[in-house]
C-alpha positions as CSV (number, residue, x, y, z in Angstrom):
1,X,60.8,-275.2,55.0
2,X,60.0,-271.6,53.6
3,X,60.3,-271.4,49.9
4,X,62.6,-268.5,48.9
5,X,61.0,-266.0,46.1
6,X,62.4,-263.6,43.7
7,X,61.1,-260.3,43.1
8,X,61.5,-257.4,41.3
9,X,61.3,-254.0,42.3
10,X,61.2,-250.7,40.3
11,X,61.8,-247.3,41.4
12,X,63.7,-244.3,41.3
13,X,65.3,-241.7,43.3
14,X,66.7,-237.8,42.7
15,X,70.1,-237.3,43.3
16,X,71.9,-233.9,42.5
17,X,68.3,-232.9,40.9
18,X,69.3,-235.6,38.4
19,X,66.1,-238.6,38.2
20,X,67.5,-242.0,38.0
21,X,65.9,-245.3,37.6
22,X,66.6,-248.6,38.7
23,X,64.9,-252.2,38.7
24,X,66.0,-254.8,41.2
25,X,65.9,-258.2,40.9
26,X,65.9,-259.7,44.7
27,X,65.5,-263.0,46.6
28,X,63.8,-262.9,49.9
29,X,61.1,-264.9,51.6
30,X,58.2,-262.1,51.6
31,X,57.5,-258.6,49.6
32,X,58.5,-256.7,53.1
33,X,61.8,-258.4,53.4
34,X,62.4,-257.4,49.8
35,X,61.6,-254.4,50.1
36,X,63.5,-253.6,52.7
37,X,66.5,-255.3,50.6
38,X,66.0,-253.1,47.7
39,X,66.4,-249.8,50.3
40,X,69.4,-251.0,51.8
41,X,71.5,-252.3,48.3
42,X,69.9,-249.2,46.2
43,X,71.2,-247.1,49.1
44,X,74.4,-248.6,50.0
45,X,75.5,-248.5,46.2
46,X,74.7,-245.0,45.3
47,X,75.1,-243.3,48.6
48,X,70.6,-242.0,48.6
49,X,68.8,-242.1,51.6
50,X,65.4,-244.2,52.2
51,X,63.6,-241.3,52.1
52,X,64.9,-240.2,48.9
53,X,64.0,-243.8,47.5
54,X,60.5,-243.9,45.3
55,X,59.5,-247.7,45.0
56,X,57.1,-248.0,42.1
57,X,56.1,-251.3,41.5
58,X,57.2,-254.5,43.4
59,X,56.1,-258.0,41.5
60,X,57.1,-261.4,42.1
61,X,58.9,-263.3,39.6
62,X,57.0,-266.9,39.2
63,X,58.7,-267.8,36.0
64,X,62.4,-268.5,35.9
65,X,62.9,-267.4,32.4
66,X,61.6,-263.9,33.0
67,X,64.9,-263.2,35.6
68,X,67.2,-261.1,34.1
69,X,69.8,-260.5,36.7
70,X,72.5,-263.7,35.9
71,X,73.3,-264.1,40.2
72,X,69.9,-264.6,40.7
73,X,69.9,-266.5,37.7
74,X,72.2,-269.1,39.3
75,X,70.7,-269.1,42.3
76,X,66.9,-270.4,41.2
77,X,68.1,-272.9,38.4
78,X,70.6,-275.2,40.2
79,X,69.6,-276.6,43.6
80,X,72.6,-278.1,45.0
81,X,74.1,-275.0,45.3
82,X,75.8,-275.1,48.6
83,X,77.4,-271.7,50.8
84,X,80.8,-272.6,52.9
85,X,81.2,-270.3,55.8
């Protein structure tokens, strides 16, 4: 069984000439499937394009304690967490 990883991701994009940055906080198997995560949430939420999107840095998150983001959070520190469909 694949071990699942968390990641963050930094970046920023332009939108109406205005810069904004964002940092991510993302579980996925591998650094691609992050990143492509990070493109599709960062561009669903505030409407940018891929193209617009400038990824910075991408590091993965070996230390529980160092998450910030409280779903992920929940996620990594309990183990019988179970999803119904």
């Amino acid at each position: 069984m694949t071990d699942i990883k968390v990641f963050r991701i930094k970046g920023g994009y332009n939108k109406r000439r205005i810069p904004h940055v964002f940092s991510v906080e993302i579980r996925a198997l591998n650094e691609q499937q992050a990143l492509e995560l990070a493109y599709s949430e960062i561009g669903s939420k505030h409407r940018v394009k891929r193209t617009a999107i400038k990824i910075t840095s991408i590091e993965e998150i070996r230390n529980p304690d160092e998450i910030t983001d409280p779903i992920v959070q929940v996620f990594v520190e309990r183990d019988d967490f179970e999803i119904r469909v």
